[in-house]
C-alpha positions as CSV (number, residue, x, y, z in Angstrom):
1,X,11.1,-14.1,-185.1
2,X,9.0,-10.8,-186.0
3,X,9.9,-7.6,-183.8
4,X,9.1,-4.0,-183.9
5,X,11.8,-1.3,-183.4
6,X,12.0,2.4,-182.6
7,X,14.6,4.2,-183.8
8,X,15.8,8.1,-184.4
9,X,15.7,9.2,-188.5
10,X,17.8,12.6,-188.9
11,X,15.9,15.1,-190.5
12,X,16.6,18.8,-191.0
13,X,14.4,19.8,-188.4
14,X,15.8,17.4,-186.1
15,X,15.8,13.3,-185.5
16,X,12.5,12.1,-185.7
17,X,11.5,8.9,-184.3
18,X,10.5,6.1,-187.0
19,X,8.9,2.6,-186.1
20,X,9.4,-0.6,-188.2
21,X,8.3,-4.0,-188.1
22,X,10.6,-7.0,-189.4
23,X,11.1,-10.9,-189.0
24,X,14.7,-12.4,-188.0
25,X,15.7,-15.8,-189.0
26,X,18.7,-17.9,-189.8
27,X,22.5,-17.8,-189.6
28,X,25.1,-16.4,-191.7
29,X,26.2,-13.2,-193.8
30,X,22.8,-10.8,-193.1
31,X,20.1,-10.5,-196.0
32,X,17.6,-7.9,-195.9
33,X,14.7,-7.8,-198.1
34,X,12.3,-5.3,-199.1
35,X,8.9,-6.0,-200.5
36,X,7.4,-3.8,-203.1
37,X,4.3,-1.1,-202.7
38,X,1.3,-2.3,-201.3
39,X,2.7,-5.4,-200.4
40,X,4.1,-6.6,-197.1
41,X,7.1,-8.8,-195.4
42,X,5.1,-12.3,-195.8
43,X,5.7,-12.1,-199.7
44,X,9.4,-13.4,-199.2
45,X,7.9,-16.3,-197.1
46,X,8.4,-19.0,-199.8
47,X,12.0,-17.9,-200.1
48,X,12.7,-17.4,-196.5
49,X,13.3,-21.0,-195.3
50,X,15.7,-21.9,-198.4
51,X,17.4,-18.9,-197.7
52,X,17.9,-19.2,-193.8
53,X,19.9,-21.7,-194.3
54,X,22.6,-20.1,-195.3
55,X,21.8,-16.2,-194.7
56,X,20.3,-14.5,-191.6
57,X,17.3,-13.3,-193.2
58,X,15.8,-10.0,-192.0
59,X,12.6,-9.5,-193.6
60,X,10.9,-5.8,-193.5
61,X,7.8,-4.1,-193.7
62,X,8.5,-0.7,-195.2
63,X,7.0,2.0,-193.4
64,X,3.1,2.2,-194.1
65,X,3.0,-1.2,-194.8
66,X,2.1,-4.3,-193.3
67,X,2.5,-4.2,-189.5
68,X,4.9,-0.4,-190.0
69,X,3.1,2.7,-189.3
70,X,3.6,5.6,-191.7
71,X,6.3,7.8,-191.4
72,X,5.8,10.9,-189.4
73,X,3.8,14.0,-190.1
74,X,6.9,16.0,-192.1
75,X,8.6,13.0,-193.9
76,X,8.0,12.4,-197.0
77,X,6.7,8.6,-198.3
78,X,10.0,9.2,-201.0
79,X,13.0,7.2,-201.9
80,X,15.9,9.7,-199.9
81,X,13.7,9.3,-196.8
82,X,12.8,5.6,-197.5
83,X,16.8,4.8,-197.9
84,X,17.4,7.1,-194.3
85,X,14.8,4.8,-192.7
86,X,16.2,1.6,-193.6
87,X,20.0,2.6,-193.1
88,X,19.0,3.5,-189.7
89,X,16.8,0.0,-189.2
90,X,20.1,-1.5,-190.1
91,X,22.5,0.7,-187.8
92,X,19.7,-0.1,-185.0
93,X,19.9,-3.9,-185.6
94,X,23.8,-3.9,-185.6
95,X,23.9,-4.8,-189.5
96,X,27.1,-3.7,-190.8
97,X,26.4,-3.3,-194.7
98,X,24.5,-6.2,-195.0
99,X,23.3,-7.8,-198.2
100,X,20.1,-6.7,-199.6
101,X,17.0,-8.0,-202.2
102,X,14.2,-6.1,-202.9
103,X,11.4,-6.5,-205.4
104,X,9.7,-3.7,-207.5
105,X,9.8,-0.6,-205.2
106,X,12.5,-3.1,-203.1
107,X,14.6,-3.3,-205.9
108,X,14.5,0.4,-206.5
109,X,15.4,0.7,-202.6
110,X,17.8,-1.7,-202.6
111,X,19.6,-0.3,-205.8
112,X,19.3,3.4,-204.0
113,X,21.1,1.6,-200.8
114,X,23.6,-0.3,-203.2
115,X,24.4,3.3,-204.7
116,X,25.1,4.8,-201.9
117,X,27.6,2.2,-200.5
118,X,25.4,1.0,-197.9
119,X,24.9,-2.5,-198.5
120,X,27.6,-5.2,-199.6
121,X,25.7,-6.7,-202.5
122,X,22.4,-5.6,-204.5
123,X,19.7,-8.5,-205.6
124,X,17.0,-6.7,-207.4
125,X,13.9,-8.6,-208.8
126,X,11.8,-6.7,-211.5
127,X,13.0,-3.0,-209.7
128,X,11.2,0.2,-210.5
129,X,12.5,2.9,-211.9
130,X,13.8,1.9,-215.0
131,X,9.9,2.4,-217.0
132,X,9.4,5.2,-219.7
133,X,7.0,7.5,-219.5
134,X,4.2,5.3,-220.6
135,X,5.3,2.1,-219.2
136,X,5.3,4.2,-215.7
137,X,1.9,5.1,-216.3
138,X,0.7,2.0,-217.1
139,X,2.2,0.6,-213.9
140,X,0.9,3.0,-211.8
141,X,-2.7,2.5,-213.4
142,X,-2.4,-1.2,-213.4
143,X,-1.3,-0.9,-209.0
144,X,-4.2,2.0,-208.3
145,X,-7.0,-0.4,-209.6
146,X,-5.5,-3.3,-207.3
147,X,-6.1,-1.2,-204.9
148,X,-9.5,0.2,-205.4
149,X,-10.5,-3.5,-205.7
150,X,-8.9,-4.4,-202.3
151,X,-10.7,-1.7,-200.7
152,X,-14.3,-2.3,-202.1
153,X,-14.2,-5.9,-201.2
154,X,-15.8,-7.1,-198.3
155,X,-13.5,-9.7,-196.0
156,X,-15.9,-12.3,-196.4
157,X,-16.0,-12.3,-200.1
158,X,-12.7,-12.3,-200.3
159,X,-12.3,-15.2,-198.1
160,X,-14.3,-17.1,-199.8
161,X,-12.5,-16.2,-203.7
162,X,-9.3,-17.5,-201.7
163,X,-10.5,-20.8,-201.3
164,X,-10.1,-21.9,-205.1
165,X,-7.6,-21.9,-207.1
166,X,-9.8,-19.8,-209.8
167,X,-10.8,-17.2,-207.0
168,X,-7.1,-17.1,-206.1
169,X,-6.6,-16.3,-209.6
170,X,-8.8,-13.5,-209.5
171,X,-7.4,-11.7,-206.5
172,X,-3.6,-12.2,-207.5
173,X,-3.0,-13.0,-210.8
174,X,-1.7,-9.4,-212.0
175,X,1.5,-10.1,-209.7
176,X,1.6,-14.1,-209.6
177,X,2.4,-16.0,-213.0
178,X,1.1,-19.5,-210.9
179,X,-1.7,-17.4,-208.4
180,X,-2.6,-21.2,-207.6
181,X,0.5,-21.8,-205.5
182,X,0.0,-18.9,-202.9
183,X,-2.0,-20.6,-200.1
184,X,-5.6,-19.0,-199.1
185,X,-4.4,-17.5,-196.5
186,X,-1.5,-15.6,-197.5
187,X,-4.2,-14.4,-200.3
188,X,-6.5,-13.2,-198.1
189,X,-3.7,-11.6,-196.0
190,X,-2.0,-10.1,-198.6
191,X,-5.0,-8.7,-200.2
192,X,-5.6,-6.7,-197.0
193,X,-2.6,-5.4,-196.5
194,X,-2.8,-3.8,-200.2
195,X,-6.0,-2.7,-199.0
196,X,-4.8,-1.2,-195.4
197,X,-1.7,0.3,-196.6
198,X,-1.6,3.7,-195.2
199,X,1.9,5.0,-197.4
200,X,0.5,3.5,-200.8
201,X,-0.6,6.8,-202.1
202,X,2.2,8.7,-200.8
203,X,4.7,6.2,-201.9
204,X,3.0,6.2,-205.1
205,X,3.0,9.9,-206.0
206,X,6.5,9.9,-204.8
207,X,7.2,7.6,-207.5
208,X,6.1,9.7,-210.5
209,X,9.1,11.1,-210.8
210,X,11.5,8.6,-210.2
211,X,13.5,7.1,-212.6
212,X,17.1,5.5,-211.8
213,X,19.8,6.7,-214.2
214,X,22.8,6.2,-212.2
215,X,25.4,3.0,-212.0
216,X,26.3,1.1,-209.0
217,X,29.8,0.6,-208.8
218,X,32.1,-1.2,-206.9
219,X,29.5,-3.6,-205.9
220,X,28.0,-7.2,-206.7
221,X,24.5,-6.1,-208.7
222,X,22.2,-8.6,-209.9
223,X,19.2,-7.5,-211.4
224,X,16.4,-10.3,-212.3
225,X,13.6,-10.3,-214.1
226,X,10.0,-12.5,-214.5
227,X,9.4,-13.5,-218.4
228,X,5.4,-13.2,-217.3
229,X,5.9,-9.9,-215.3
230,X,2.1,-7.6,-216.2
231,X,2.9,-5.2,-214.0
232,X,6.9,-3.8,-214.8
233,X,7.4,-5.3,-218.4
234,X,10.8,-7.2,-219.1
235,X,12.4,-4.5,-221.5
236,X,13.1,-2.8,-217.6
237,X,15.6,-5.4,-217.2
238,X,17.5,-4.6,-220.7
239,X,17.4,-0.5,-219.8
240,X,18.7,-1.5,-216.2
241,X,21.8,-3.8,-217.7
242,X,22.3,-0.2,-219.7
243,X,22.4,1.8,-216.8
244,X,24.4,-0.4,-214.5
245,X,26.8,-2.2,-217.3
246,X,28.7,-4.6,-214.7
247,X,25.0,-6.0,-213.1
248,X,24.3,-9.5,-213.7
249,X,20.6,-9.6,-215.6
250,X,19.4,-12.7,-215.0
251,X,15.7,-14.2,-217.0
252,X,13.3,-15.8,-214.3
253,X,11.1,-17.9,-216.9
254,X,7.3,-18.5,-216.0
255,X,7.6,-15.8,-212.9
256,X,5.5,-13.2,-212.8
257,X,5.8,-9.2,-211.2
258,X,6.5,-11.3,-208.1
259,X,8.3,-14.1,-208.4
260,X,9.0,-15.2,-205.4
261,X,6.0,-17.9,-205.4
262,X,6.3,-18.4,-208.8
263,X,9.5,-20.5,-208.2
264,X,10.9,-20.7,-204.9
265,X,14.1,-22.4,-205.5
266,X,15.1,-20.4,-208.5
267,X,14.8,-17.3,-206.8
268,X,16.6,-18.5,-203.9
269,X,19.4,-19.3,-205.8
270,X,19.4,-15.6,-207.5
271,X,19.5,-14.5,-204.4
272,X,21.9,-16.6,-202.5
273,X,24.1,-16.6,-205.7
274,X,24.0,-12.7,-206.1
275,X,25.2,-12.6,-202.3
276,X,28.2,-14.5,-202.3
């Protein structure tokens, strides 16, 4: 069931009042997931059913995408904030350290949650963070023309690319490894909500200087990673078993940056697997 919530964030001026959209579905031990940037909530759809069956599923947009609104004038589109925001979400949905998954900038906010002893298990598909110098640039290049493209192109154009699998290929093959699987109309949403993302730049910027350095102890970690990922290359995944020695890494073959429609059941099984 999708909801919005209001909730107070503290800040040091004060609480300030943040609003956030999700979806709630299923029974069982809670599972939050986080999308990455520029994305929004419906890219854990193919996931969501397999894993309602055995998880309540609580599926978010982060603030400035999707259906959220941006963060208040005075807080900052950064990962501290970002991790406030979401604890609160959860202490305003009565989740008591739930289990989280998160992909790209997900997995870098679920890691940031998992370090801080917020969440009972981490699931982290291809998580930012863990990129040298060039690789960050790369990425960053690679998401800023993605969305530059979104913006110049006209809703009916991209309507119509959306209709074939080639077209669909076009729009979405820098984050899909099988573009041909995502339906036309998660496509053509999708592609707007890159394009109408009002915290992409800020997130973005945020991000320059972000790298995660620190372990995660004294929790489950799994971090997993596509073998056809363009955007966050695959060597991430060996840094990230470096940082946080204890993590599960775990090879998602044929998946791309997002591999949630890649393979549905294999990421269903990270994730129900890396929250037991």
């Amino acid at each position: 069931m999708s909801a919005t919530v209001s909730f107070p964030v503290p800040t040091p001026d004060g609480p300030q009042t943040v609003t956030v959209s999700y979806a709630r579905v299923g029974r069982g031990e809670p599972l939050l997931l986080l999308h990455g940037i520029g994305h929004h909530r419906q890219a854990w759809d193919p996931v969501v059913d397999i894993l309602a069956t055995e998880r309540e599923v609580i599926a978010v947009d982060l603030p400035g995408f999707g259906a959220s609104p941006s963060l208040p004038a005075g807080l900052a589109h950064d990962l501290s904030t970002t991790t406030a925001v979401l604890s609160a979400l959860c202490e305003t949905l009565g989740l008591d350290r739930p289990h989280v998954a998160g992909n790209s900038l997900g997995g870098l906010l679920a890691l940031e949650l998992g370090r801080e002893k917020r969440v009972r298990s981490v699931t982290a598909l291809s998580p930012a963070g863990f990129w040298s110098e060039a690789e960050r640039r790369y990425a960053f290049g690679v998401l800023l023309a993605m969305r530059r493209i979104s913006q110049r192109m006209p809703l009916p154009l991209v309507e119509r690319l959306a209709r074939s699998a080639a077209g669909r290929a076009a729009l979405t093959s820098t984050i899909y490894a099988r573009p041909a699987r995502r339906s036309p109309e998660a496509v053509v949403a999708e592609t707007r909500a890159l394009a109408g993302a009002t915290g992409f730049e800020q997130t973005l910027r945020a991000g320059g200087a972000v790298r995660f350095t620190d372990d995660v102890p004294g929790i489950p970690v799994t971090v997993a990673w596509g073998t056809r990922d363009l955007v966050l290359v695959r060597r991430q995944g060996v840094r990230a078993k470096q940082i946080i020695p204890r993590a599960r890494l775990v090879r998602l073959p044929g998946c791309g940056h997002c591999p949630m429609n890649d393979d549905p059941a294999l990421v269903a099984r990270v994730l129900l697997d890396g929250s037991r």
